[in-house]
C-alpha angles and dihedrals in degrees: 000000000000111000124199133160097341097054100185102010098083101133097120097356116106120169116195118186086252114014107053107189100197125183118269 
């Protein structure tokens, strides 16, 4: 589990090191 920015909000949160899929 990689957690970035949203700790533990990933639900439907996945950062990736090149590809940050951040919430609309």
């Amino acid at each position: 589990m990689i957690q970035g920015e949203f700790g533990d909000n990933h639900t439907e949160f996945f950062l990736t090191e090149e590809n940050p899929i951040l919430p609309a």
